[in-house]
Each structure stands twice: as C-alpha cells, then as structure tokens.
Steps between C-alpha positions, in 0.01 A plus 500: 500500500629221707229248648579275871583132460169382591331761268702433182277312237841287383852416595775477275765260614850541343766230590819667534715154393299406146345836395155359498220693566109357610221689600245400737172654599446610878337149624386724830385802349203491660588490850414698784665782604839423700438128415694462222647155457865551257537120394130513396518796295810355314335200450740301705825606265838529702668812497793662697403867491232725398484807329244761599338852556334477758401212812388404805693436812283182535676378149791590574535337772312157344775537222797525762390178635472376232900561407372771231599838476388788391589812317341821427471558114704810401413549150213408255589239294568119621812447280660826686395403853631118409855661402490727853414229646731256380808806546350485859389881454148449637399560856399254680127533694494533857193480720563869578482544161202308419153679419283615784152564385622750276535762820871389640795259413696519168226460256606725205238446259 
C-alpha cells in the first residue's frame, strides 16, 4: 500500500548520474493536513522528480514551482520504478490527477 508524500515516514533519494542512494526521514511528518511543506520533509535535499502513490494537489503544485516533477509509482519496488523512470515509462502527476480527499481525482490507492 502506497502512502502520500507528506505521509511517508522516509524518502529514498536515488541520483540517476552516480547510482547513489540516501534516505531521509519525512522532516514534516507532522504537519497539518493540506500543509505539507516538500523541502521540509526532504530535509532540504535537491531533487528533480518524485516518485509516488498517491498526493496532494497542494504538493504538486509546491513541487512544480519548485522545477520538480512528479510521477506516479507504477510498480512496487524502487529499483523498478527508478528503471521506468529513467526509460521515461512513468506518468507524470497532474493536478487532475492528484488525490482529492480520497472521494475524487486520480488517487489510486
């Protein structure tokens, strides 16, 4: 079961150009609802795209300005959605496609 960015306990960062991989615990985990804050929870870390299940059109649209994009995870392991996304075979998330208190939108999960 997937968990939304501002839910999810831990972020694994993979840099596409070295191979190196860091985890770093949700620095905004315990925000209130809808006030999620992304370069809190990744403990100020710089990333170019974002791998997830499920999110908020409020973080999407905090990523986007921030130049980051993000894509919906497609299958359940990180080292498979890192190859999909590097062979540009992950979907990119839309605010129509973001999670809307579980009732509308594209949340899958």
């Amino acid at each position: 079961m997937y968990s939304h960015f501002g839910s999810a306990s831990a972020f694994i960062i993979f840099d596409t150009q070295t191979g190196a991989i860091n985890t770093v615990n949700n620095q905004d985990l315990g925000h209130a609802h809808g006030m999620c804050s992304p370069l809190k929870a990744l403990d100020g870390e710089s990333v170019d795209a974002i791998v997830v299940g499920g999110i908020g059109v409020g973080v999407i649209n905090k990523l986007n300005m921030m130049g980051i994009k993000v894509y919906r995870a497609s299958l359940d392991t990180v080292q498979k959605n890192i190859e999909l996304l590097n062979s540009g075979a992950l979907s990119e998330i839309s605010v129509d496609d973001a999670c809307g208190h579980h009732g509308g939108g594209g949340c899958g999960h």
